[in-house]
N, C-alpha and C positions, 0 to 999 in steps of 0.2 A: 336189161338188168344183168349185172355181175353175176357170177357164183357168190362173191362176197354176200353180195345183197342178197340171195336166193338164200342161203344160209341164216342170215340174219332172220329172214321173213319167218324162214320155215322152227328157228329157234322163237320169234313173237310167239306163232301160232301155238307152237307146241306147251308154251309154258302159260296160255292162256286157256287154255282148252283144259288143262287141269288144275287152273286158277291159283297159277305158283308163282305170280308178279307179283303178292305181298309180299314173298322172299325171297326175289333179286332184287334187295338193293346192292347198289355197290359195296357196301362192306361184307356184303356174304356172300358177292358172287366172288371178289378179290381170296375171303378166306377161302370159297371153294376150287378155284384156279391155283391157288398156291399148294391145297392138299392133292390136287392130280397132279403137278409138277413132283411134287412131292414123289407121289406112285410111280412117276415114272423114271425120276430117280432113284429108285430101290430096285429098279431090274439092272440098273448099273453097276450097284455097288458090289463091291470089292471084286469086279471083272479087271482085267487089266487092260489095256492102252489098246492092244490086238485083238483082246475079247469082243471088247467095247463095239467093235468095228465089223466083227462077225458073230452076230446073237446068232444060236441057235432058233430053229424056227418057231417051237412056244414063245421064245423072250423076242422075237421080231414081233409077233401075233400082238402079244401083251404092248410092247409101245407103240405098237400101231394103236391098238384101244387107247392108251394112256395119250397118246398125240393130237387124237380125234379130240378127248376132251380136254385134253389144255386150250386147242382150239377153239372147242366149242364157248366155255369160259369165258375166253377170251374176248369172242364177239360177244355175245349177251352183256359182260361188263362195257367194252366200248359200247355199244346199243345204249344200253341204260345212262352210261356219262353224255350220251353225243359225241364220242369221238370217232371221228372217222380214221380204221387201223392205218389203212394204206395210206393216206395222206399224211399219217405220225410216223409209220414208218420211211418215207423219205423224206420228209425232213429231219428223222432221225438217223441217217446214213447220212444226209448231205455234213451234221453235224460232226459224225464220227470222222468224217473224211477230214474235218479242217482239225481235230483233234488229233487224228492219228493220220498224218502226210503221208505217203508210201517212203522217201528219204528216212523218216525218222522209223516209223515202224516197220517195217518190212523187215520179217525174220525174229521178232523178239514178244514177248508178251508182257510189256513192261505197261503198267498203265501213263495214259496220255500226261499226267503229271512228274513223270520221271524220262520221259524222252527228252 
């Protein structure tokens, strides 16, 4: 078994054990993944470009919590749809790669429809 899948298990257990599968469905675990993106967005803001890259150690602390649960989210939403992460996410890399060629992007942050 994965960590992936140790994770996933120990997210079943946990939300069953307090009988909290009536409110993961996909559209509330989605709105809840979006409000800890959210949060963890707000330890960003208005830092700048250098800041960003060196939190002091509360604001490290804090996105490490806020990290854990975009994760956590995360899986419980793939769990409940049937997606498996790791297999969407490469074929969503393989995707990006024919969108974004290293010749055409390499160095620019132009989206794939303007290269």
């Amino acid at each position: 078994m994965t960590e992936l899948e140790r994770l996933r298990a120990q997210l079943r257990e946990f939300a069953t054990a307090r009988d909290w599968e009536q409110f993961h469905s996909p559209k509330n675990l989605a709105m809840a993944l979006s409000a800890e993106a959210g949060e963890l967005l707000e330890i960003f803001q208005w830092l700048t470009e250098e800041q960003s890259r060196s939190l002091a150690p509360e604001a490290h602390a804090a996105a490490s919590d806020e990290v854990a649960d975009v994760l956590l989210y995360l899986i419980r939403l793939a769990d409940q749809l049937g997606i498996d992460p790791i297999a969407a996410a490469k074929r969503k890399i393989a995707a990006n790669a024919e969108k974004y060629p290293v010749h055409k992007a390499r160095g620019t942050s132009k989206k794939y429809t303007e290269l």
